[in-house]
Wavefront OBJ file of the C-alpha trace (Angstrom):
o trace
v 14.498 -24.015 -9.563
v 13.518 -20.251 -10.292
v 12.763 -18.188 -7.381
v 8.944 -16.540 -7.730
v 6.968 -13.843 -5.586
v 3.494 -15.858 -4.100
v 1.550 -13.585 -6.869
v 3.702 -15.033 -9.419
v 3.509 -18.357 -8.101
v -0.296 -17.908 -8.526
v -0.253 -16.931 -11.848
v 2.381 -20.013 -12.747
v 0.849 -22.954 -10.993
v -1.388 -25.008 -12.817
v -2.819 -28.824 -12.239
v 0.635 -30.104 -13.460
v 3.581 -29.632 -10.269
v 6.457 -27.596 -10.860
v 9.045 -26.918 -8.595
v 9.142 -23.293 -7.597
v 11.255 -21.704 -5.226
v 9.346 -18.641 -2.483
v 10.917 -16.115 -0.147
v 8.346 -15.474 2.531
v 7.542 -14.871 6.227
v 5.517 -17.176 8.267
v 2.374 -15.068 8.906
v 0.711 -17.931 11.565
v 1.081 -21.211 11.943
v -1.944 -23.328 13.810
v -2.504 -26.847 14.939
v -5.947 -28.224 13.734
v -7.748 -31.697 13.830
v -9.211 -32.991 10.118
v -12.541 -34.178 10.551
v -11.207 -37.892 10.758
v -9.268 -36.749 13.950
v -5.960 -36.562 12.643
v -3.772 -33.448 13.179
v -2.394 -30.874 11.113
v -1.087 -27.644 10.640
v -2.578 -24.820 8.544
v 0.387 -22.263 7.929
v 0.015 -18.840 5.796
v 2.885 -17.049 4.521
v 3.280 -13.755 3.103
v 5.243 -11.897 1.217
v 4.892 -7.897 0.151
v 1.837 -8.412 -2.178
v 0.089 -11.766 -1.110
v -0.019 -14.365 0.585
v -0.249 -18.280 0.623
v -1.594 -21.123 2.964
v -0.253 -24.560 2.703
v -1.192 -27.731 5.275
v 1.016 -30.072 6.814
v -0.734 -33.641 7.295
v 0.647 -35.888 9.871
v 2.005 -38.539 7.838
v 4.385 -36.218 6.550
v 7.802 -34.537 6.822
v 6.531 -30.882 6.864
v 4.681 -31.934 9.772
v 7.256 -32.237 12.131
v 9.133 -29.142 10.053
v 5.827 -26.754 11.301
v 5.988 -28.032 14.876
v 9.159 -26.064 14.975
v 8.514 -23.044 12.681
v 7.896 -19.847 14.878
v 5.553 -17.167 13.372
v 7.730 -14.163 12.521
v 10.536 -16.590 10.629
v 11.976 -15.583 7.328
v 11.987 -19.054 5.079
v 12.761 -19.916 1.722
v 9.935 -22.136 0.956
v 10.902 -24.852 -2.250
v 9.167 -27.430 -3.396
v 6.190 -29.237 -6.176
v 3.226 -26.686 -6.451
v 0.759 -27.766 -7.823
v -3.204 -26.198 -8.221
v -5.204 -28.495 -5.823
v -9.266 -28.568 -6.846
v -10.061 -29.520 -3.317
v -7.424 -27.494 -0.976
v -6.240 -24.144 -3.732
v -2.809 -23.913 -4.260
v -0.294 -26.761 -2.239
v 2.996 -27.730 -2.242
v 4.222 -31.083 -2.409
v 7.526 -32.181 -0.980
v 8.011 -29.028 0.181
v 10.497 -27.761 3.081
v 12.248 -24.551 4.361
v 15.582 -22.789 5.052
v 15.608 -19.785 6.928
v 16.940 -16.641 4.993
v 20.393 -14.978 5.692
v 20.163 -11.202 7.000
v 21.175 -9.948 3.148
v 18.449 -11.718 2.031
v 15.425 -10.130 4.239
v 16.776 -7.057 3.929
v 16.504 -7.084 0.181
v 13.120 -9.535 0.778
v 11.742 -6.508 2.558
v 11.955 -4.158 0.072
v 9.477 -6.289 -2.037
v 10.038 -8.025 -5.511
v 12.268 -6.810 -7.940
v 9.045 -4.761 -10.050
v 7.862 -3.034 -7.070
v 11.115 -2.479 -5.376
v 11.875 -0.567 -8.403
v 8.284 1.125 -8.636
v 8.735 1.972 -5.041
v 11.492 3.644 -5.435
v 11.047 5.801 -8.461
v 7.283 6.683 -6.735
v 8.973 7.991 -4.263
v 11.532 10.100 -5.656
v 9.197 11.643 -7.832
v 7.297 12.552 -4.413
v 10.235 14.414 -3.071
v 10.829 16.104 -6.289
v 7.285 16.933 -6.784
v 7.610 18.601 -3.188
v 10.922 20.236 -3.551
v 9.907 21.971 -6.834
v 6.897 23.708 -5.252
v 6.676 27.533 -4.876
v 5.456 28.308 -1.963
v 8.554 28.251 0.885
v 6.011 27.319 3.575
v 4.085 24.699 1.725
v 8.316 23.054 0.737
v 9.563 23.695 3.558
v 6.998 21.706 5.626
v 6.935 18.705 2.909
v 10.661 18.418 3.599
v 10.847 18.221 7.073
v 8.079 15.578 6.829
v 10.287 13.661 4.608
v 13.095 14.053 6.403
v 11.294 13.277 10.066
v 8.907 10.125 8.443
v 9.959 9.248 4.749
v 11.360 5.701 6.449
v 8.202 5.100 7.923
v 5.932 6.216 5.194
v 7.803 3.573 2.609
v 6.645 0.901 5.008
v 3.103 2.516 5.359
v -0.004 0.617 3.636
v -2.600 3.096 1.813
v -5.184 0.838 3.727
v -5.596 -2.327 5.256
v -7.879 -3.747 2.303
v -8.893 -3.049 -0.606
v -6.200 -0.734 -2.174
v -2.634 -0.467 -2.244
v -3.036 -2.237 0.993
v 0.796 -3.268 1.135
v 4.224 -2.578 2.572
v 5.372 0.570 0.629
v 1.413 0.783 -0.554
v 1.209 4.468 0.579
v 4.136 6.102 -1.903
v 2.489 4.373 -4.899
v -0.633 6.241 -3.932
v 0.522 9.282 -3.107
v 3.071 9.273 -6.266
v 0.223 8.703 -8.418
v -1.926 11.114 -7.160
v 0.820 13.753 -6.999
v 1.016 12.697 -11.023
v -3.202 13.422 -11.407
v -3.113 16.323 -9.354
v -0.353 17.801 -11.516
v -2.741 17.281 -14.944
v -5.804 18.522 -13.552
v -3.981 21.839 -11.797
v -2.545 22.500 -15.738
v -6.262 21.794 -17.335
v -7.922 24.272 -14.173
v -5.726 27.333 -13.975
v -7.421 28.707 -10.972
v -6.359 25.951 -8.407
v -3.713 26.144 -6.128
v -1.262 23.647 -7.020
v 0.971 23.654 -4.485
v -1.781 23.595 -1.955
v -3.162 20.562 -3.957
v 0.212 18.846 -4.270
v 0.992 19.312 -0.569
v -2.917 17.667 0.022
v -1.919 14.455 -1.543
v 1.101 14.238 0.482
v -0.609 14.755 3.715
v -4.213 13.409 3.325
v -3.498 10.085 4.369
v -0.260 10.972 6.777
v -1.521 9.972 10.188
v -1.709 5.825 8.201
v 2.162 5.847 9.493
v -0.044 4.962 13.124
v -2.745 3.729 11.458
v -1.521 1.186 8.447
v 2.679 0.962 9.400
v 4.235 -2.437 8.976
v 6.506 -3.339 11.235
v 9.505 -2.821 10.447
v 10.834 -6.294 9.803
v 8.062 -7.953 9.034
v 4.728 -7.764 6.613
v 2.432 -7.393 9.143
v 0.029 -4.456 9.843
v -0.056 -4.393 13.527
v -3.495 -2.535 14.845
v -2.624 0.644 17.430
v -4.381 2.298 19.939
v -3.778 5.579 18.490
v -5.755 4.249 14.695
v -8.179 3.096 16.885
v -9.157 6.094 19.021
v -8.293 8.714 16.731
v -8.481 7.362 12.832
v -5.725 8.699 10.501
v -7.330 12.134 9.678
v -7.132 13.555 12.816
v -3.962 11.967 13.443
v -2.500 13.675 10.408
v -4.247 17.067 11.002
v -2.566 16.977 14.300
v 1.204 15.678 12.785
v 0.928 18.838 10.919
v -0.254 21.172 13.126
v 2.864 20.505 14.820
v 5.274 20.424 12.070
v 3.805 23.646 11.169
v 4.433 25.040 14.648
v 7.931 24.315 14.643
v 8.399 25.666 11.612
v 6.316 29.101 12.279
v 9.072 29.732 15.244
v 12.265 29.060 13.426
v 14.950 31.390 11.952
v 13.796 30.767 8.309
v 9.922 31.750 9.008
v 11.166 35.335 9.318
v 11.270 35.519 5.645
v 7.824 34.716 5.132
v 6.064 37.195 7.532
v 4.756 39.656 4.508
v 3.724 36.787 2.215
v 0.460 36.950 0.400
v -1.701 34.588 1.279
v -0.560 34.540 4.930
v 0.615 31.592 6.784
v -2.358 31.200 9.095
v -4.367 30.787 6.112
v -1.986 28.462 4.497
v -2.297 26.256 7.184
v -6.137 26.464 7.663
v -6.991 25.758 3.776
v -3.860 22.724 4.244
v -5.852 21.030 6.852
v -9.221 21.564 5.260
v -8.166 19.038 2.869
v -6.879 16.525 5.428
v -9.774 17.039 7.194
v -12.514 16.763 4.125
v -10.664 14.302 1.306
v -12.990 11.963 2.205
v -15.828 13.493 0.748
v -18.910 13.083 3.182
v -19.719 12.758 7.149
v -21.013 9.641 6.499
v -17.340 8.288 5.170
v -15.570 9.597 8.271
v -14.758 13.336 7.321
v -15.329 15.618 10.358
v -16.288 18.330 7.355
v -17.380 17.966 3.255
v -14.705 19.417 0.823
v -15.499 23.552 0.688
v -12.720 24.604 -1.708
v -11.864 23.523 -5.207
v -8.614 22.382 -4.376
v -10.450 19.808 -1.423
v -12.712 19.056 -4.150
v -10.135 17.734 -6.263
v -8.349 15.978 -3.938
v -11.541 13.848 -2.786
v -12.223 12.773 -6.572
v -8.286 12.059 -7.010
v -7.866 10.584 -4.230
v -11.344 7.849 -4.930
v -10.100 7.575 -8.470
v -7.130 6.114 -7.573
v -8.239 4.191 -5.220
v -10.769 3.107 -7.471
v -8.417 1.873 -10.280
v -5.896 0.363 -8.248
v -8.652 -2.035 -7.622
v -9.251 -2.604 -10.643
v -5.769 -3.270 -11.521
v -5.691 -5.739 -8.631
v -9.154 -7.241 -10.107
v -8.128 -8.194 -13.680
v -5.004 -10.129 -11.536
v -6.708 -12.273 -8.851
v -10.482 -12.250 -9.376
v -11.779 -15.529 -11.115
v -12.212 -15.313 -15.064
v -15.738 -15.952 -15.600
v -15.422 -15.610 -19.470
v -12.686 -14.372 -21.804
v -13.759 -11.143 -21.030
v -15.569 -10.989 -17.789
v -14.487 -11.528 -14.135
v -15.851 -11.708 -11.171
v -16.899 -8.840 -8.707
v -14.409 -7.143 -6.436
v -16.044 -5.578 -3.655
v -16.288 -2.654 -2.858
v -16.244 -2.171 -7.191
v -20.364 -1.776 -8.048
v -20.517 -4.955 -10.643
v -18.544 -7.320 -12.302
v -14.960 -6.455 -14.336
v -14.635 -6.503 -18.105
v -11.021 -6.502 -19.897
v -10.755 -3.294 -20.900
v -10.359 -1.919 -24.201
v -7.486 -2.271 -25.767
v -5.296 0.816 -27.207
v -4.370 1.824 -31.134
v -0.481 2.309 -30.997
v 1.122 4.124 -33.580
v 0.883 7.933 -35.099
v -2.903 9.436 -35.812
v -2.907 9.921 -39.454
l 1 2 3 4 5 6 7 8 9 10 11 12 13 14 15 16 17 18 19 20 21 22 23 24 25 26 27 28 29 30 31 32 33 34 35 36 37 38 39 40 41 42 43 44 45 46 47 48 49 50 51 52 53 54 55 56 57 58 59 60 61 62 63 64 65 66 67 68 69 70 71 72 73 74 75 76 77 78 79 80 81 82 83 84 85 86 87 88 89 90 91 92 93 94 95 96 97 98 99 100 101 102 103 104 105 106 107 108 109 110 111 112 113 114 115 116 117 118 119 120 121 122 123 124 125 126 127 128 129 130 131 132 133 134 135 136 137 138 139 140 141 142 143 144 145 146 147 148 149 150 151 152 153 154 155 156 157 158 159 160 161 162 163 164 165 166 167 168 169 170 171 172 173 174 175 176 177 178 179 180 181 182 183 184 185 186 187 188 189 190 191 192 193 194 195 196 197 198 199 200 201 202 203 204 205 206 207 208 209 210 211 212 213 214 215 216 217 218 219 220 221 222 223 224 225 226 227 228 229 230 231 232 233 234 235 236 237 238 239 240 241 242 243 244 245 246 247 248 249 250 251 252 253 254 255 256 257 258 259 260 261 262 263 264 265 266 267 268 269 270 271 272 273 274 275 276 277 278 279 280 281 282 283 284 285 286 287 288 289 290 291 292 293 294 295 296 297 298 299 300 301 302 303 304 305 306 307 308 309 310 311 312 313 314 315 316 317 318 319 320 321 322 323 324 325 326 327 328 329 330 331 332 333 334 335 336 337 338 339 340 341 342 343 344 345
């Protein structure tokens, strides 16, 4: 019985059952009364990318299994799936063991793909940081890595919408890293490291905002999201990493560099404060330097086509071409074009 993510599931599962095995947490489990008055349970389980509800009637086995399955529990789920008209995806037959500690651990980390896409995101993050030439703009990068690089790999990029998963954050900050990169070699006059150091930061304070627990794949809601929002959360993270690093030994060094620190640190949390482009979309201030400018339109672009990536996977296929809209995308998705391989002539 081969062992699937839920999105893979999803894209196996037709009308015909097949026996699948899932490695999942149970999200919720609740007791509910069909319309004929008989019981049930409606349970959703999740796994880093999706998620999947199944029901347990009363006249069955996984009834009494869900009576006893806490919220929180790490299960291997096996059993017939099959593509229910009425009900979505179901499971027939189906039971649970709970997973070893070796097995959430590696679980955690997310399916074999993105564990792997994780991971090289993020190491091309704290290259991309270490290689920069400004010792202010490095140094602070590091110590942020050092002091929340744990946290940040189990960080969504948002709670919907995009990249809105464990780990989420690194593949969005990786790939803008990459975009910022192209358009600093095509525009000579920005400042990469500046712009580089932007994408690392602009979405910092979502370690309070969008964190995962840390054994679980749920985004628990804060007080501090709540009453602050991650922008001025971040603006104030590195305020104070740049404080501590302002009075240390190594900060000596840097005392006749040209641009000065203060003004390092002022155009640094322009762009935190401004990458969202407009008052109306929650900046405190609109983007007054190229360098914010470019990290408002990288960071929407890749926000943009992560959705669209996510589209062309889970919205309905309304043609062989066309599928159905994904809000907050303006209209409905079209396949894209495909591209010529091979040498121009």
């Amino acid at each position: 019985m081969d062992l699937v993510t839920i999105r893979e599931l999803k894209h196996r599962v037709s009308n015909q059952a097949e026996a699948y095995r899932v490695h999942a947490q149970v999200d919720s489990v609740l007791k509910k009364t069909a319309r004929n008055g008989k019981p049930f349970f409606e349970l959703k389980f999740v796994d880093a990318q999706d998620q999947v509800a199944l029901r347990a009637w009363d006249d069955t086995p996984a009834f009494h299994l869900a009576e006893n399955l806490p919220a929180g529990e790490f299960v291997e789920l096996s059993g017939e799936w099959v593509d229910n008209e009425k009900f979505g995806i179901d499971a027939r037959n189906w039971e649970t063991r709970a997973l070893a500690e070796a097995e959430v651990e590696n679980f955690l980390r997310g399916g074999e793909t993105l564990k792997r896409k994780q991971g090289e995101d993020y190491a091309f993050i704290e290259e991309s940081c270490s290689s920069m030439k400004d010792p202010r703009l490095r140094a602070l990068c590091g110590v942020f890595l050092d002091q929340f690089g744990e946290r940040m790999r189990r960080t969504g990029a948002a709670r919907q919408f995009h990249h809105a998963r464990r780990g989420g954050l690194v593949e969005h900050v990786a790939q803008m890293m990459r975009s910022a990169k192209a358009v600093a070699s095509a525009y000579a006059e920005l400042n990469e490291d500046l712009l580089v150091a932007g994408v690392l930061f602009h979405d910092a304070g979502k370690l309070w905002e969008n964190c995962y627990s840390e054994k679980g794949f749920t985004m628990p809601y804060s007080e501090a999201g709540e009453l602050l929002g991650h922008i001025s959360i971040g603006m104030e993270m590195v305020n104070r990493l740049w404080r501590e690093l302002m009075e240390g030994e190594e900060a000596k060094a840097w005392l006749t560099l040209e641009p000065p620190s203060e003004e390092v640190r002022l155009h640094l949390l322009h762009l935190i404060a401004s990458h969202h482009g407009e008052l109306e979309f929650g900046s405190p201030v609109v983007p007054k330097t190229p360098e914010a400018m470019a990290l408002h339109y990288l960071d929407n672009l890749d926000a943009k086509l992560e959705m669209f990536a996510q589209g062309y996977e889970t919205a309905a296929a309304l043609s062989a071409h066309v599928f159905d809209r994904v809000f907050p995308l303006p209209g409905k998705l079209v396949r894209p074009l495909g591209k010529v391989e091979g040498e121009a002539e």
